[in-house]
C-alpha positions in Angstrom: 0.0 0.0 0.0 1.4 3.2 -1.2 1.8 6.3 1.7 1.6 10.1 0.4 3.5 12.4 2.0 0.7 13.4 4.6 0.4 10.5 5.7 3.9 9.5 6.1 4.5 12.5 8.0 1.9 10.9 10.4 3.7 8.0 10.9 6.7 9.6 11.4 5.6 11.8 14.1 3.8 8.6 16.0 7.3 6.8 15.5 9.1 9.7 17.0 6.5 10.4 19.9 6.9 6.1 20.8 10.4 6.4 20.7 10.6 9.3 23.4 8.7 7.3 25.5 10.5 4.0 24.8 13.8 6.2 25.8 11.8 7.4 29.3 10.7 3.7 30.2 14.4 2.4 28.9 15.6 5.8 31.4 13.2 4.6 34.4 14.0 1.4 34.4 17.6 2.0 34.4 17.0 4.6 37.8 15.3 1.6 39.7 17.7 -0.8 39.1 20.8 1.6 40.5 18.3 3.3 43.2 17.3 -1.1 44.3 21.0 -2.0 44.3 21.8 1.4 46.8 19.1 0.5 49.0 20.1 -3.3 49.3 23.6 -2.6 49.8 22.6 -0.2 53.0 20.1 -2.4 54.4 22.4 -5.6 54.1 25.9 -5.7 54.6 28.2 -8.2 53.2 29.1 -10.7 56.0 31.9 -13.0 55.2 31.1 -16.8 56.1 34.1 -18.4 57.7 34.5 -22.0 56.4 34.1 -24.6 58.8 36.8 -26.9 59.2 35.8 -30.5 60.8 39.3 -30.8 61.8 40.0 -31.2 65.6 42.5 -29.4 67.4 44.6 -30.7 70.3 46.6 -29.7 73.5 48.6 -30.6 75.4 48.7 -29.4 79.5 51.7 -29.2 82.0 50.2 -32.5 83.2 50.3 -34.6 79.8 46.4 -34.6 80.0 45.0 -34.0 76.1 41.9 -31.9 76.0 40.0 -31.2 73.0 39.9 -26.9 72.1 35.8 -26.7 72.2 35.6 -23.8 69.8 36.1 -26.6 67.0 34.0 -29.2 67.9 30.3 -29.9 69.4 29.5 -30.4 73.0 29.6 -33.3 74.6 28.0 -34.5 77.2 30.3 -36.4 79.9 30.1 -39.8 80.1 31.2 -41.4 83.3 33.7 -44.3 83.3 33.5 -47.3 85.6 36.8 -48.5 87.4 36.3 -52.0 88.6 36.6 -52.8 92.1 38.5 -55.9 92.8 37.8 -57.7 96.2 41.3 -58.3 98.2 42.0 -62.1 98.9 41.2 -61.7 102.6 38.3 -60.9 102.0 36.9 -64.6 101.4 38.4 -65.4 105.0 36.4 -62.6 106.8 33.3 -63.7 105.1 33.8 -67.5 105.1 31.6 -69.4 107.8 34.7 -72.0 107.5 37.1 -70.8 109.1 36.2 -69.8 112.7 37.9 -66.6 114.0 39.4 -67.5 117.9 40.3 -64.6 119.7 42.5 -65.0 122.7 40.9 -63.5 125.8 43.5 -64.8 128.7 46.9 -65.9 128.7 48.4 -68.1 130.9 51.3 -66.6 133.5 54.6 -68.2 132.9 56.2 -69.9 135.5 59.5 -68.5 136.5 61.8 -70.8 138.6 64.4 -69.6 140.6 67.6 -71.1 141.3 71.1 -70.8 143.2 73.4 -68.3 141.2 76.5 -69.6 142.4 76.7 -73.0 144.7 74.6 -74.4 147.3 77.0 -74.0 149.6 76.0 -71.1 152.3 78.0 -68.7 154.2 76.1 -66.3 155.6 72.2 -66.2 156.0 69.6 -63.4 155.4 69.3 -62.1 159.4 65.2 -61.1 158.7 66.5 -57.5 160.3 68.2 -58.7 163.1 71.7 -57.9 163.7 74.7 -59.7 163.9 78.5 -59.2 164.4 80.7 -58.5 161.1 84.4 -59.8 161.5 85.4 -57.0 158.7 83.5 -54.6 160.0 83.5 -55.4 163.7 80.3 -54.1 164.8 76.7 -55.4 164.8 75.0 -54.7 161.2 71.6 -56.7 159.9 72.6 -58.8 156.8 69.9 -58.4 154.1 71.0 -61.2 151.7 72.7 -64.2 151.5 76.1 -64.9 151.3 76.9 -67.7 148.3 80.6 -69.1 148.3 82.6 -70.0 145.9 86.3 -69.2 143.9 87.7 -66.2 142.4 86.4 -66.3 138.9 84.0 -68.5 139.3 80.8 -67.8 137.1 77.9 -66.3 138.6 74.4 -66.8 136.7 71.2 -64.9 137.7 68.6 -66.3 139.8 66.1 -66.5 136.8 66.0 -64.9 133.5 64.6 -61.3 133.1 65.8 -57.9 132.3 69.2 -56.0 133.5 68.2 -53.1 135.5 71.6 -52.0 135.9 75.0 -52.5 136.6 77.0 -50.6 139.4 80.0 -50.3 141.1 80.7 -49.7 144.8 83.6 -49.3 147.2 82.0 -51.5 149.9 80.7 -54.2 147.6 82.5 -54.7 144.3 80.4 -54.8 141.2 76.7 -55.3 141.0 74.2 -56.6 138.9 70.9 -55.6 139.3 67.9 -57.3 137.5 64.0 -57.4 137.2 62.7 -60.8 136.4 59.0 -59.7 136.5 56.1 -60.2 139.1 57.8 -57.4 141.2 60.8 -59.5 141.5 64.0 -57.9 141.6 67.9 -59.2 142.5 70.8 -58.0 143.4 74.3 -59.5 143.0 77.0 -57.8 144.6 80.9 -59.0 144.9 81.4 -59.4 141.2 85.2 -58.8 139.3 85.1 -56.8 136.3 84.6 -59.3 133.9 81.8 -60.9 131.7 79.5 -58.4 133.1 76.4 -57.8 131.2 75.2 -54.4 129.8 72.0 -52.6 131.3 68.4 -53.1 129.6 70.0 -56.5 128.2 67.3 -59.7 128.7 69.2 -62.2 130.3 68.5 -66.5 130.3 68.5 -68.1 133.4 72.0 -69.5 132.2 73.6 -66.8 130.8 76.8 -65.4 132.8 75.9 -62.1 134.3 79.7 -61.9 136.2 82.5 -63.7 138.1 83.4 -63.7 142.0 85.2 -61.2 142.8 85.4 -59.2 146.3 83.5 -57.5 148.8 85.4 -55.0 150.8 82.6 -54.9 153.7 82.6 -58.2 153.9 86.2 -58.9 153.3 87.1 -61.4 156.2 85.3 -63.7 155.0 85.7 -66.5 152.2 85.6 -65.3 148.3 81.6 -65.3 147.8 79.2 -63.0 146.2 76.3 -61.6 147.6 72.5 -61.5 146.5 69.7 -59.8 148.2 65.7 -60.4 146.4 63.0 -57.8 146.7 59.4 -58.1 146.1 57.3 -55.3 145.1 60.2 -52.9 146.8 60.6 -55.1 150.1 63.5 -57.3 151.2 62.6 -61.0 150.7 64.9 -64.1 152.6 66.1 -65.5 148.5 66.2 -69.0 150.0 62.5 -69.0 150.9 61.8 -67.5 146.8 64.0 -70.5 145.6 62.5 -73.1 148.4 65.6 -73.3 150.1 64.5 -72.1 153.1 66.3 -74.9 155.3 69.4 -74.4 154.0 72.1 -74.0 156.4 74.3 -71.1 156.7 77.1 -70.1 159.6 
């Protein structure tokens, strides 16, 4: 179809009226697009995402205990752990109705027996507090033991076993030997050399050498013997009655 020139003008005009507005929308449409992008980059800032590692880190304390960092792994709850208990042996015995538990409730006393430290042979006898005359001394005196005889160097053994008090030495009467054989029984042993004496707190047997006859300067007149004197619980005792001698015969 063939146009004339009024006609074409027409369309040229429309054309040029669609193609402002075609430039408006293209113009609008550009606008919203940068004003969107301002307003979304205002309202929500870029946060960067750190990638999370499943690897585990590990340390290592002052006490070689390894604990897990917790800022890289989940939490945990605790779980408890069991140590076994083992029963000791003697256990079974306590809680076996075989074996019967005796418990010792007395004990019986031993018997000490008391013998002669020297000889049987008797020089002097215990005067039970009355006094008689002392050829060394020569005066009247109360003799509170009695007199064994014997040799020089003969060996002197206690009257029964027991504990060395102590062991003394005195002008009058030589060396002593002093010991506690239990019950509240204690002797004395008195003339005694220097030799084969015992040491104090030493437990002595009823055979054991505690000394060897020496001399007694109180008593010097007389034949080499030694001298014992007994107490019991502190108070002087006649020895031959303790040994069951007590009809021995002295001078």
């Amino acid at each position: 179809m063939m146009l004339n020139d009024d006609n074409k003008k027409s369309v040229k005009k429309m054309m040029a009226g669609r193609a402002l507005y075609i430039s408006l929308g293209v113009c609008l449409l550009a606008a919203g697009a940068v004003g969107f992008s301002a307003v979304k980059n205002m309202t929500s800032p870029k946060v960067t995402v750190p990638q999370i590692t499943t690897e585990k880190t590990t340390y290592v304390n002052y006490e070689r205990h390894v604990f897990t960092d917790p800022t890289t792994m989940p939490s945990q709850t605790p779980v408890e752990q069991t140590v076994p208990v083992t029963e000791p042996v003697t256990a079974a015995v306590f809680d076996s109705g075989n074996v019967p538990l005796e418990e010792s409730t007395s004990q019986e006393e031993e018997t000490v027996v008391f013998s002669t430290p020297l000889s049987l042979s008797i020089g002097r006898d215990y005067s039970r507090g009355v006094p008689v005359f002392s050829p060394t001394m020569k005066d009247y005196r109360t003799h509170n033991g009695v007199d064994f005889l014997g040799m020089a160097g003969d060996t002197v053994r206690p009257i029964a076993r027991g504990e060395v008090l102590s062991v003394t030495h005195d002008p009058l009467w030589g060396y002593s030997v002093t010991v506690d054989h239990g019950g509240g029984v204690v002797s004395k042993i008195s003339g005694l050399s220097d030799k084969d004496l015992p040491e104090a707190g030493a437990y002595v047997h009823e055979n054991a050498v505690i000394g060897r006859v020496g001399e007694i300067p109180v008593e010097a007149e007389e034949a080499a013997h030694i001298h014992l004197e007994v107490r019991v619980n502190g108070k002087l005792t006649d020895p031959l009655e303790l040994m069951g001698l007590d009809g021995a015969e002295g001078e």
